[in-house]
Structures are given as C-alpha cells and as structure tokens.
KEVEX-10150 format. One record per atom (N, C-alpha, C): residue in three letters; x, y, z. Coordinates in steps of 0.02 Angstrom, whole numbers, padded with zeros to 5 digits, always signed. Layout:
! KEVEX-10150
ALAXYZ...
//
This chain:
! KEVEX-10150
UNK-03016-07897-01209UNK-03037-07888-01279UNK-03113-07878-01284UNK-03125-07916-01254UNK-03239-07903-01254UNK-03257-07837-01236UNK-03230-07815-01171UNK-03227-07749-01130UNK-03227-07707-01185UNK-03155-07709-01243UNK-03148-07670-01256UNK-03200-07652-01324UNK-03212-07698-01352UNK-03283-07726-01415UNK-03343-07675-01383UNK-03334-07699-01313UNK-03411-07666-01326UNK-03420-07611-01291UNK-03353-07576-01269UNK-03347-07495-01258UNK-03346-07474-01334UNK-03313-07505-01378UNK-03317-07448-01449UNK-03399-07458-01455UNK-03423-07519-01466UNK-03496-07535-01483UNK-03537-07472-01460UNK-03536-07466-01385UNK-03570-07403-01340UNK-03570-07331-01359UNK-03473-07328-01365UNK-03463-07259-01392UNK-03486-07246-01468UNK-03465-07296-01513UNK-03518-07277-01578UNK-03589-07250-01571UNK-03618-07300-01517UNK-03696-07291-01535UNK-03734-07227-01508UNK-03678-07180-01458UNK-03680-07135-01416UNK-03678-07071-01482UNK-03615-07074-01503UNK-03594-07039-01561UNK-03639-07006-01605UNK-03661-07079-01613UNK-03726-07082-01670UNK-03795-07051-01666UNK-03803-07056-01607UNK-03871-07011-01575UNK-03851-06925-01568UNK-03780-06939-01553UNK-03760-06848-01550UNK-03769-06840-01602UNK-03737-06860-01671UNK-03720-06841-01732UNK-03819-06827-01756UNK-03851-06884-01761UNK-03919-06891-01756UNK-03951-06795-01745UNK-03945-06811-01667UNK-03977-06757-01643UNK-03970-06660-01680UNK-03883-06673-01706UNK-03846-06615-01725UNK-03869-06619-01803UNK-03886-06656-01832UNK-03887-06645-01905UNK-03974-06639-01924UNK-03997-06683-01855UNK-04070-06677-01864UNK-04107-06723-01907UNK-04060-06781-01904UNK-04112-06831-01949UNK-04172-06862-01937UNK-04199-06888-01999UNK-04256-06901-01953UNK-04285-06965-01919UNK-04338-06965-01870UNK-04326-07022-01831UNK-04343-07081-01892UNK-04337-07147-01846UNK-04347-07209-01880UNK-04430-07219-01933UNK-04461-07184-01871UNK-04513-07217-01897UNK-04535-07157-01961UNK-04499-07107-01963UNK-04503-07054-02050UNK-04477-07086-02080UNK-04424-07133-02075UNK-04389-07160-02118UNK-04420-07245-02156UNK-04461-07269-02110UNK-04457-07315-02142UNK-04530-07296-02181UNK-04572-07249-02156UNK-04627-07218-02226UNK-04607-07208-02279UNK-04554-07181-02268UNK-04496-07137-02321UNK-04478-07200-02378UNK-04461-07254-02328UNK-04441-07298-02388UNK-04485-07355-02413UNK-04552-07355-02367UNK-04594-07379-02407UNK-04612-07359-02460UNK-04626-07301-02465UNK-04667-07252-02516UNK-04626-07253-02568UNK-04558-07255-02556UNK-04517-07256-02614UNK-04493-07332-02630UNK-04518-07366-02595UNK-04526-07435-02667UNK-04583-07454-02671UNK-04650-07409-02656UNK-04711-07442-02687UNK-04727-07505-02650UNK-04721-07502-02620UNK-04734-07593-02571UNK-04796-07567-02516UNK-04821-07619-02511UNK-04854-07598-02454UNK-04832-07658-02395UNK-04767-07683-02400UNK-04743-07709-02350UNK-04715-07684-02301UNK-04671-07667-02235UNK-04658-07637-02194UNK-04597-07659-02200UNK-04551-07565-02210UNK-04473-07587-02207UNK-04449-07600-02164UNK-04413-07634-02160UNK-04336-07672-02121UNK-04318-07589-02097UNK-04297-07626-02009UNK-04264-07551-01989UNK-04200-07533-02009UNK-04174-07577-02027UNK-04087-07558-02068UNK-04103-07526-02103UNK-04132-07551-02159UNK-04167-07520-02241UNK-04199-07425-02224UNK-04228-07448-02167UNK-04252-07371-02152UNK-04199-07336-02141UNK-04126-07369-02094UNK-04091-07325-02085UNK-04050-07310-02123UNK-04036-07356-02168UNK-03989-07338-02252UNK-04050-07296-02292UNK-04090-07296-02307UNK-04136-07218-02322UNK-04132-07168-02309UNK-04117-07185-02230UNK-04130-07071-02210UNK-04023-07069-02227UNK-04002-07112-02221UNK-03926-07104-02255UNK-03918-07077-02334UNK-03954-07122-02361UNK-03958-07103-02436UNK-03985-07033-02450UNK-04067-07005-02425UNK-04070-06946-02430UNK-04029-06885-02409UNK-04006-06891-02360UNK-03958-06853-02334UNK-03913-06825-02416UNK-03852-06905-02418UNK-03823-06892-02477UNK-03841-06869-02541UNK-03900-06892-02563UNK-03913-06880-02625UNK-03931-06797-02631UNK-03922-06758-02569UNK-03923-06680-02593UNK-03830-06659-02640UNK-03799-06708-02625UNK-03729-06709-02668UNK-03716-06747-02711UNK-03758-06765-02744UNK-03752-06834-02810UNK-03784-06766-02867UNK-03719-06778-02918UNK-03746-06736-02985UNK-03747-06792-03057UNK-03794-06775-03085UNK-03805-06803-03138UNK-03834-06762-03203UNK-03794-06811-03255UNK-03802-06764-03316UNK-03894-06769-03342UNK-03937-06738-03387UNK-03955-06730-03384UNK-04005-06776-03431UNK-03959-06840-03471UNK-03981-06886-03515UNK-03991-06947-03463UNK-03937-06948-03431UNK-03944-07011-03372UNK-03995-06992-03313UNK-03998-06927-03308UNK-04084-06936-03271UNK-04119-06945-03283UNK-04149-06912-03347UNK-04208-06919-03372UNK-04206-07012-03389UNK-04160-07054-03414UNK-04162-07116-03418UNK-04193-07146-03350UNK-04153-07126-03289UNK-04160-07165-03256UNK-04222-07141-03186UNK-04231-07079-03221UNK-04325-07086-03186UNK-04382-07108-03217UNK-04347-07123-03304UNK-04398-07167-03317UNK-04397-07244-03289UNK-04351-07251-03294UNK-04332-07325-03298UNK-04351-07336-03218UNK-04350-07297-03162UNK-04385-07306-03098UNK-04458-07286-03094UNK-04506-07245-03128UNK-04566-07256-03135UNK-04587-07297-03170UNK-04556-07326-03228UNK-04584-07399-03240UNK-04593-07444-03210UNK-04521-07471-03165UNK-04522-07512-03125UNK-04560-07498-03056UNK-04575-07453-03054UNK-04629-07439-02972UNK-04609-07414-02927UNK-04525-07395-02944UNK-04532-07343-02906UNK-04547-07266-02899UNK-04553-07240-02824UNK-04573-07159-02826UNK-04530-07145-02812UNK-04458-07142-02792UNK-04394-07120-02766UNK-04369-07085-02834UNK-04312-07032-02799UNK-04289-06993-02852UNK-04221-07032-02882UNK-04218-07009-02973UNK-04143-07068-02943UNK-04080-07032-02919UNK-04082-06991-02909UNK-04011-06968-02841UNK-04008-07025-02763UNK-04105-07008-02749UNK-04088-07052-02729UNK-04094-07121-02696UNK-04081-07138-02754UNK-04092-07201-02778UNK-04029-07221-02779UNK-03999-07169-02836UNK-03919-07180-02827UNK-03867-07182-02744UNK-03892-07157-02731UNK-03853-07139-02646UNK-03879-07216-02595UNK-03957-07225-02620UNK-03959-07298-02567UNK-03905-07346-02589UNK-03898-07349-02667UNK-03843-07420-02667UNK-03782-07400-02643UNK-03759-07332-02661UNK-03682-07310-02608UNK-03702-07314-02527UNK-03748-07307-02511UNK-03753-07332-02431UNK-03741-07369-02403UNK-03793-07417-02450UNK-03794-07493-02444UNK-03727-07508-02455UNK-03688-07490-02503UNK-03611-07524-02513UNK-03560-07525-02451UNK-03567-07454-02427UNK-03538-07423-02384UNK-03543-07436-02313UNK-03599-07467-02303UNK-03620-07484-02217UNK-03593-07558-02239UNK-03603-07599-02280UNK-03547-07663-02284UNK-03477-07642-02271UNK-03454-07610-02316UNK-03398-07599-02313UNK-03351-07581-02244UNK-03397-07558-02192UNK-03381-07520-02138UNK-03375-07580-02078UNK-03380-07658-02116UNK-03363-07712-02090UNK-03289-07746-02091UNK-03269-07689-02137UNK-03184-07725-02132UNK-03144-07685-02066UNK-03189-07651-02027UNK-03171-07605-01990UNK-03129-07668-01911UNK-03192-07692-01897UNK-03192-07732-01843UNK-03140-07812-01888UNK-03127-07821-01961UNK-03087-07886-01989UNK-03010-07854-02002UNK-03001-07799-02008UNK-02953-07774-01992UNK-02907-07778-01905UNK-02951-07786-01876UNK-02941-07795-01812UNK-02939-07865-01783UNK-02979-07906-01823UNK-03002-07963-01792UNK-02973-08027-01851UNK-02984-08021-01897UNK-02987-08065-01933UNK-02956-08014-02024UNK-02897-07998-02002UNK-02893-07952-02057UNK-02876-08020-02154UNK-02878-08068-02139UNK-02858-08106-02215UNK-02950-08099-02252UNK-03001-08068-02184UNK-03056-08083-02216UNK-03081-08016-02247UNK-03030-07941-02245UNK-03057-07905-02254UNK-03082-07901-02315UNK-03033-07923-02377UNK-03059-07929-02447UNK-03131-07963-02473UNK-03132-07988-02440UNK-03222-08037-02451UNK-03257-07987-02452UNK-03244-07946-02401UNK-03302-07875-02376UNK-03281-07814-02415UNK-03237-07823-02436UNK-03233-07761-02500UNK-03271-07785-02560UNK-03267-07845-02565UNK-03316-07889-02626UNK-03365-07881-02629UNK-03396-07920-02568UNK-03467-07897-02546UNK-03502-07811-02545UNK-03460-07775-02536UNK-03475-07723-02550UNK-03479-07698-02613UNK-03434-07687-02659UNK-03445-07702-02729UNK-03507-07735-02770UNK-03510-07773-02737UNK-03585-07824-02788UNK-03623-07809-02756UNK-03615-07789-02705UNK-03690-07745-02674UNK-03720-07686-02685UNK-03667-07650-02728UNK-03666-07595-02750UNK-03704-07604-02840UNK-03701-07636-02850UNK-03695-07661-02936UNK-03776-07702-02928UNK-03772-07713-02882UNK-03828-07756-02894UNK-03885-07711-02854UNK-03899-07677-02798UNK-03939-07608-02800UNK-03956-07572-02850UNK-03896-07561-02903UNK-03899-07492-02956UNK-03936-07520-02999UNK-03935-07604-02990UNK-03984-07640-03067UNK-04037-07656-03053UNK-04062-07636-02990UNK-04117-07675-02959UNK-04178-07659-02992UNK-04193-07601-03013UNK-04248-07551-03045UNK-04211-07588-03133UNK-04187-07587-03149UNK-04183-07638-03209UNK-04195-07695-03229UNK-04173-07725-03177UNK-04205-07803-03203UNK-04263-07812-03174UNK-04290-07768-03138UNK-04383-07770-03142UNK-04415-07744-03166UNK-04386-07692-03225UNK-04414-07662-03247UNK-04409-07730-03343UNK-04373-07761-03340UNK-04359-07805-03395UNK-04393-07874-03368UNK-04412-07895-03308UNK-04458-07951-03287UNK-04529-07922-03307UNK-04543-07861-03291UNK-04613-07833-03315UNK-04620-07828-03378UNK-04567-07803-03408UNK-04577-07794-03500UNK-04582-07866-03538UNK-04525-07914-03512UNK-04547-07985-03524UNK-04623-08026-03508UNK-04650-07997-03463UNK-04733-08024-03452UNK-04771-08002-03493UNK-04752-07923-03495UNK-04792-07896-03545UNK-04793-07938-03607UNK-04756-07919-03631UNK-04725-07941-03709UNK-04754-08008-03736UNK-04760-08079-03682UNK-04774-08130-03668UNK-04844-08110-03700UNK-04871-08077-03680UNK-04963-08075-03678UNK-04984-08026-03753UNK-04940-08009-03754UNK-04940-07948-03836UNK-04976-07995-03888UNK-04963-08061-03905UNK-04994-08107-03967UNK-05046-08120-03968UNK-05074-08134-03899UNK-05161-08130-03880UNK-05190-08056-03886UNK-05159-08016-03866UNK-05182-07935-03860UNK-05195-07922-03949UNK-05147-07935-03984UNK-05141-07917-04055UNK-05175-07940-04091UNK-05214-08026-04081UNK-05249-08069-04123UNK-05321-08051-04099UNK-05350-08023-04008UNK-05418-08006-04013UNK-05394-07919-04036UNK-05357-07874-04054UNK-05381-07820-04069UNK-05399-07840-04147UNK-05344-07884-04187UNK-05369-07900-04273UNK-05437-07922-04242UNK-05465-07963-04220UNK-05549-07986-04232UNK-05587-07929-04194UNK-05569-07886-04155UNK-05615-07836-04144UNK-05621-07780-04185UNK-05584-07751-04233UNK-05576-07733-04280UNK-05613-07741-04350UNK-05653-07795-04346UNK-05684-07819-04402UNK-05771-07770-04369UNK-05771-07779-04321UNK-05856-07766-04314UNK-05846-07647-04274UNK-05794-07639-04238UNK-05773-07594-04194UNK-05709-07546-04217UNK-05708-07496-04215UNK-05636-07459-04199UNK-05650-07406-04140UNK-05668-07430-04084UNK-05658-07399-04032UNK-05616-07425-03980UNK-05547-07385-03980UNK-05492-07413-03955UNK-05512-07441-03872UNK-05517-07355-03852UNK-05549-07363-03796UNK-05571-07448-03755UNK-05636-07442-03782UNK-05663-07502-03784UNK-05634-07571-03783UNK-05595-07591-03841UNK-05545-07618-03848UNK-05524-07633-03797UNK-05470-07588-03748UNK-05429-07601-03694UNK-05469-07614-03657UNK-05520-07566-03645UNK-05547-07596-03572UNK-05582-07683-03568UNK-05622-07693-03629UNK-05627-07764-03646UNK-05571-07837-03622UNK-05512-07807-03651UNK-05476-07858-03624UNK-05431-07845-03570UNK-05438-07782-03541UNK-05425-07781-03474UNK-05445-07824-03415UNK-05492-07847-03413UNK-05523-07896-03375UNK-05501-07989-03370UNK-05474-07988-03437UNK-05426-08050-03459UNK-05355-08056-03449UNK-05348-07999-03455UNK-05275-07985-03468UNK-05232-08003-03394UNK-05158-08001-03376UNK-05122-08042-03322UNK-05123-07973-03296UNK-05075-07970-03221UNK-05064-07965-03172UNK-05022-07880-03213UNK-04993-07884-03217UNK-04929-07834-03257UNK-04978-07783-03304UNK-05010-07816-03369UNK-05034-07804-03415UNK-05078-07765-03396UNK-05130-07798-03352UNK-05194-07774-03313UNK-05186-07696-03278UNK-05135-07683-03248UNK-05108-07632-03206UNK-05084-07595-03261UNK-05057-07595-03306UNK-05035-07545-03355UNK-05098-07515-03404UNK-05122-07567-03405UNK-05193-07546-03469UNK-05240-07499-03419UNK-05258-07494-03347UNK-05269-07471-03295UNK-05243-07412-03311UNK-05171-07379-03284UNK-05151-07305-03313UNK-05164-07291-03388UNK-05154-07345-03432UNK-05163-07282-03490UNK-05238-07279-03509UNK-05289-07320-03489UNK-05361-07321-03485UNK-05378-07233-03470UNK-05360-07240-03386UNK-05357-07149-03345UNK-05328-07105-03395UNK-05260-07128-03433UNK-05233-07078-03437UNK-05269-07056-03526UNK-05298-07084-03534UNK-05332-07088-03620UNK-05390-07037-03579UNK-05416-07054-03569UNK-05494-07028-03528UNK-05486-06932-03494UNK-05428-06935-03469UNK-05388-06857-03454UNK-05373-06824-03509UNK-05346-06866-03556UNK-05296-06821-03614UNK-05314-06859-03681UNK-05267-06823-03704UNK-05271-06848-03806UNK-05254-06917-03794UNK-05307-06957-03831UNK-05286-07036-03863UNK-05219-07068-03878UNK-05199-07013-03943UNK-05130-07021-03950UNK-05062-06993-03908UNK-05086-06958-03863UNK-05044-06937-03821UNK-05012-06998-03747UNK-05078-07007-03741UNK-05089-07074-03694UNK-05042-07136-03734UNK-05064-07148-03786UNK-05032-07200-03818UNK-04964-07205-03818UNK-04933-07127-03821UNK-04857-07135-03846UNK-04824-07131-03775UNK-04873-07107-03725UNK-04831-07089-03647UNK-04836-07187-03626UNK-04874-07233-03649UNK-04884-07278-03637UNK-04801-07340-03663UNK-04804-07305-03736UNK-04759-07340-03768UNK-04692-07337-03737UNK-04680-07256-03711UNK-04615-07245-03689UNK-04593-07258-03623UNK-04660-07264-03577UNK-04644-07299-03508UNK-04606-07387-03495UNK-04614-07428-03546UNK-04585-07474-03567UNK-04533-07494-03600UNK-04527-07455-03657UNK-04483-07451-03700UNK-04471-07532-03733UNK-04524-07543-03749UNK-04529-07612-03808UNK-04530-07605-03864UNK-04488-07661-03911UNK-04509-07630-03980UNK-04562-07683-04007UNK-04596-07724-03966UNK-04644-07753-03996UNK-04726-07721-03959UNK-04701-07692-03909UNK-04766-07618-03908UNK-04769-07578-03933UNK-04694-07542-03941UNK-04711-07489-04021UNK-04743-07500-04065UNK-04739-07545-04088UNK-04773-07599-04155UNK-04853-07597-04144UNK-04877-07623-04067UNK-04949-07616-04074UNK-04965-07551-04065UNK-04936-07497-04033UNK-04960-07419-04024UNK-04962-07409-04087UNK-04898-07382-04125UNK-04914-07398-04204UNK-04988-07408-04239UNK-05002-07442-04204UNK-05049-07503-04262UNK-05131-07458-04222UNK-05111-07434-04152UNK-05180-07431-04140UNK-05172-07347-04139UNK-05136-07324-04160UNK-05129-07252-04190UNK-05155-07250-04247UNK-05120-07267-04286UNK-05164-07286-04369UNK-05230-07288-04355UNK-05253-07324-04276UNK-05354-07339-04278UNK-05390-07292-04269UNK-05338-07245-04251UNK-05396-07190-04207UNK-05363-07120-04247UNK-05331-07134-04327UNK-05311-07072-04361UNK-05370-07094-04424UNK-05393-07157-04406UNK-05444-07179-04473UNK-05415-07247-04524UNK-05339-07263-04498UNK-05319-07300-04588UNK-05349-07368-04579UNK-05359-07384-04631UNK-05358-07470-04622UNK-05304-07478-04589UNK-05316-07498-04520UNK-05272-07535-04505UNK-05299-07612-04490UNK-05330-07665-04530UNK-05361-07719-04518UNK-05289-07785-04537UNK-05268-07750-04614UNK-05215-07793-04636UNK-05158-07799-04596UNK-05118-07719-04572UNK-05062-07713-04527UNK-05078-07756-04473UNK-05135-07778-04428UNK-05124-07812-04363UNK-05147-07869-04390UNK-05140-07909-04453UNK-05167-07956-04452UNK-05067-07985-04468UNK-05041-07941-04524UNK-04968-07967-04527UNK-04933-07950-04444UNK-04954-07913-04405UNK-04935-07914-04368UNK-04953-07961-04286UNK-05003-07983-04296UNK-05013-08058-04272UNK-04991-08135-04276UNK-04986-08120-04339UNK-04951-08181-04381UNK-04856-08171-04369UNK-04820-08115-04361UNK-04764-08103-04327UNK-04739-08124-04271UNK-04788-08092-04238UNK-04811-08104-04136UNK-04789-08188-04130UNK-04854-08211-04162UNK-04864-08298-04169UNK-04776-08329-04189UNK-04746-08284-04215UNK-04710-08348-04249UNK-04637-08315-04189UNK-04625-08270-04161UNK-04589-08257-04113UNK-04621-08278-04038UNK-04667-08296-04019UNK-04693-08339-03963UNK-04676-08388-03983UNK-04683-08430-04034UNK-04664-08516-04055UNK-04559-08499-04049UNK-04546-08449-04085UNK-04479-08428-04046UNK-04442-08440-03969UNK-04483-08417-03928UNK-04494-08402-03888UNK-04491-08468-03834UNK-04549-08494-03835UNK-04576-08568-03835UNK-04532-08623-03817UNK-04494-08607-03901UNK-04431-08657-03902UNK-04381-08660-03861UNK-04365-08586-03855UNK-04295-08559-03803UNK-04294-08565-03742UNK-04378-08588-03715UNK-04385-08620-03640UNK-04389-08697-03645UNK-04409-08734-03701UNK-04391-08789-03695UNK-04335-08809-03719UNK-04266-08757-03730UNK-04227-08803-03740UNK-04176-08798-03669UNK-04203-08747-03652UNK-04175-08755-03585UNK-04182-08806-03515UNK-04250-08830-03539UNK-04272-08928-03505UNK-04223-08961-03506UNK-04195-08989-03543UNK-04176-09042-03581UNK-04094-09045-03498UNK-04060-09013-03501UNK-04004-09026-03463UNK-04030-09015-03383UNK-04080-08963-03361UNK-04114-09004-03311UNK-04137-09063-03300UNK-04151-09096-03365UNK-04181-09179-03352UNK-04133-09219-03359UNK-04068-09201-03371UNK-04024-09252-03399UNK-03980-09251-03321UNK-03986-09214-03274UNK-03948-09186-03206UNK-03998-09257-03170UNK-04065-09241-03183UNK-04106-09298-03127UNK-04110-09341-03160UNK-04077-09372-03242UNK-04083-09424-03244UNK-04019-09462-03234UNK-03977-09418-03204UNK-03911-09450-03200UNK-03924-09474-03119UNK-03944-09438-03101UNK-03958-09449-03017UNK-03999-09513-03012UNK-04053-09529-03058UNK-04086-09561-03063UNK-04046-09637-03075UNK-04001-09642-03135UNK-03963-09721-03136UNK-03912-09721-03083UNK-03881-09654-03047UNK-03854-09668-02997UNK-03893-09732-02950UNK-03960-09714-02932UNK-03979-09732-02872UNK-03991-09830-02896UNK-04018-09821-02963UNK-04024-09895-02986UNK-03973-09924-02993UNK-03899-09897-03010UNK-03840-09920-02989UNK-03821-09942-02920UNK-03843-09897-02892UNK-03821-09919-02818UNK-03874-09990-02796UNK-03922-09983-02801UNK-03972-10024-02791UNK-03952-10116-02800UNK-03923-10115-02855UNK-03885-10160-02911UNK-03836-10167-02851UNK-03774-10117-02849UNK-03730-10133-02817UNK-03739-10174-02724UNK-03800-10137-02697UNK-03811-10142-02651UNK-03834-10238-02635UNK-03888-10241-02691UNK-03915-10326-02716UNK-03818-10377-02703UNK-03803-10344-02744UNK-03754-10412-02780UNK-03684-10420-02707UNK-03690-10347-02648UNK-03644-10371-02613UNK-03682-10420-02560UNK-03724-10403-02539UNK-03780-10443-02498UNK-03766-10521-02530UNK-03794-10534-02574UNK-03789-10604-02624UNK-03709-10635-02604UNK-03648-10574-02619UNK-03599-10589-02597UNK-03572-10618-02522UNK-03604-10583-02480UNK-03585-10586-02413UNK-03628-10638-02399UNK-03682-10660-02420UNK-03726-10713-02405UNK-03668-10795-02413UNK-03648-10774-02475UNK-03622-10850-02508UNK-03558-10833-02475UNK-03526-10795-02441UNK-03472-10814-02406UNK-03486-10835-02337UNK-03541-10804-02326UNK-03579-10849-02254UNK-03572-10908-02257UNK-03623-10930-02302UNK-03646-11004-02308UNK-03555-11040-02330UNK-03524-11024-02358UNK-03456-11056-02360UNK-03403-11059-02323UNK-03407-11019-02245UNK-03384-11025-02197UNK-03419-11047-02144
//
C-alpha cells in the first residue's frame, strides 16, 4: 500500500511538470509576484498560494460576467486593496475550493466516511474567499465611519475662520487613523490632478457610505459657495448621537463576557469552600479513629 501511495505521489508530480512544461505556465517564482501584487501586501506569498494563482489566472481567461457584477466587484476589490481582476479573483476561490476538494481523492480510497467533511471544507472555502474582499472592505468602512464625528465637528470649527477644503483635509490628515490617513492621501493627489468635485464624488463612491455621502455633500456645498456652516453643524450633532449609538452596542456586548468569567470566577470560590470543608472533614475523622 505505501509503494503504491507514493508511485501515484511520483507519477502525479511527473505529470504535472509535463502538463507545466506543455501549457507553459509560469514558474513559481512569477507566480508568487503575481500574487503579491495582487493582494497589495508586501508580505511574501505562500508557495501553495502562488501555485493556486498561476491556477486561477489560467482559468479566469473562461469566467464570464455580466457587466453590473463587474463593475461592483472591481470596485469593491479596489477599495479593499486589491489590484487583481475580479475574474480573477473569482477563479482563486474556485481553485482554492477545488485543490481541497481534490482531497476526497486519496479519502475515497483511504478513509472514504471522511469524504463529506472535504466536500464541506471545500464549500466554505469557497464562500469565504468570494467574501474576503468584502468583509475588508466593511472592516475599513467601519474605521472609517468611527472617525467621521471628529472629522465633521473640526470641519464645523474650521469653517468659521476658512473654506479651503483642500486645506482642511490635509490639516487633519496628520491626526487622522491608520485607514482614514491613507484614503485622505488619494483623494488629497487625486483633488490636486483633477476637479475638487470630481475627486470628492470618486472618493464617496470608492466606499460606498452613507454617512460619507453626507460629509461629501456637505463639503460640496463648500467649494460651490453655500453656507454650509449650519448643515455640518446639524450634521455633527447627528454623527454625535449615532457614536453614543454606537458606543452602547459595544457595551452591551460586555456584559455576557463578564458574566462567563464571573461564573468561572464563583466556580473556583466554590471549589475552594468545597476543598476547606473536606480537609476539616477528613481531619475530624482522623482524630476520631
């Protein structure tokens, strides 16, 4: 049985270099540039990851998509950081699904009650790739968003003496977090290249917030001339009372974390108790025998 494990093992890996050589893919080390560059990292990919990349490109010359779900979902991957196309983008999570999947091969053989786990696993591996550029792209919009009430309350007081937007951003660019800082960064460049308001709205739509609409809004109005002193002042006072929102909805989520360690907690003074009174016990049956 081993013999025979690791003649297929050999002949696969033989295969694979023919197939390699005949289709002309490219080597490892194109591939894992390939997939650096396309998630923006400047970490060094995993050689699997490289090799589910030059897999995915391959495929994604046969992935069609309509023409609303692209445009969605190359925004929704240049927001989130990536440079990959989403074809393929789309084709790494079918890779990724698919090189799991190619594990029921050897549980079929070996251990076949376990093949279903690995059809599972493949599945949620698949689902959870395709969301990956989503829920970082909604961890970033959540930071953002977080910092919008401070952003909104110094543009109302800079507003009183200034209406140079410009200025403005770059001012509290220097204050501003990690996320925030890096975005005010492109549309800073991208204001400075092109129309104000053009910048503004390519800014609004890379996010897709509706409590940044609200300040683009507001700093459109600044740079068309209106008073806008009153609008960001009701619109500060909004901000404020959805952060105290906000606020709440993380502390009420405390409360059953503390009630988990405070149960753990009379556990141990229970035992403690229990531990006292058998001692005391075993003592006085000492002394009475």
């Amino acid at each position: 049985m081993k013999q025979l494990f690791f003649t297929g093992i050999l002949l696969a890996t033989g295969l694979f270099f023919i197939l390699a050589d005949i289709l002309k893919l490219p080597t490892l080390k194109t591939a894992r540039a390939l997939l650096g560059a396309g998630k923006g990292s400047k970490k060094a990919a995993k050689t699997l990851e490289a090799w589910l990349m030059t897999g995915a490109v391959k495929l994604s010359k046969h992935i069609r998509m309509d023409e609303y779900k692209h445009i969605r979902m190359a925004n929704v991957l240049k927001a989130a950081g990536y440079t990959t196309t989403p074809e393929v983008y789309t084709a790494y999570a079918i890779t990724k699904s698919g090189a799991i999947l190619l594990g029921i091969i050897p549980c079929l053989l070996l251990l076949p009650l376990f093949s279903p786990v690995v059809i599972i696993l493949a599945v949620l591996s698949y689902f959870k790739e395709i969301r990956k550029a989503d829920e970082q792209l909604k961890a970033k919009r959540d930071q953002i968003e977080g910092e919008l009430p401070r952003f909104v309350a110094t543009v109302e007081q800079t507003l009183k003496a200034s209406r140079d937007v410009l200025a403005m951003l770059e001012t509290y660019k220097k204050n501003a977090g990690t996320m925030f800082a890096h975005e005010l960064d492109v549309l800073t460049a991208d204001m400075r290249s092109s129309s104000y308001e053009a910048a503004l709205t390519r800014f609004e739509a890379r996010l897709n917030s509706p409590m940044l609409s609200d300040v683009v809004r507001g700093l459109i109005g600044v740079l068309r001339g209106d008073d806008s002193a009153v609008y960001f002042q009701m619109l500060a006072h909004d901000f404020r009372a959805l952060e105290l929102q906000r606020l709440k909805g993380q502390a009420q989520k405390i409360p059953p974390k503390i009630r988990v360690f405070s149960f753990v907690m009379l556990m141990c003074f229970l035992m403690t108790y229990l531990v006292i009174i058998a001692v005391q016990i075993m003592d006085s049956l000492g002394t009475m025998f």
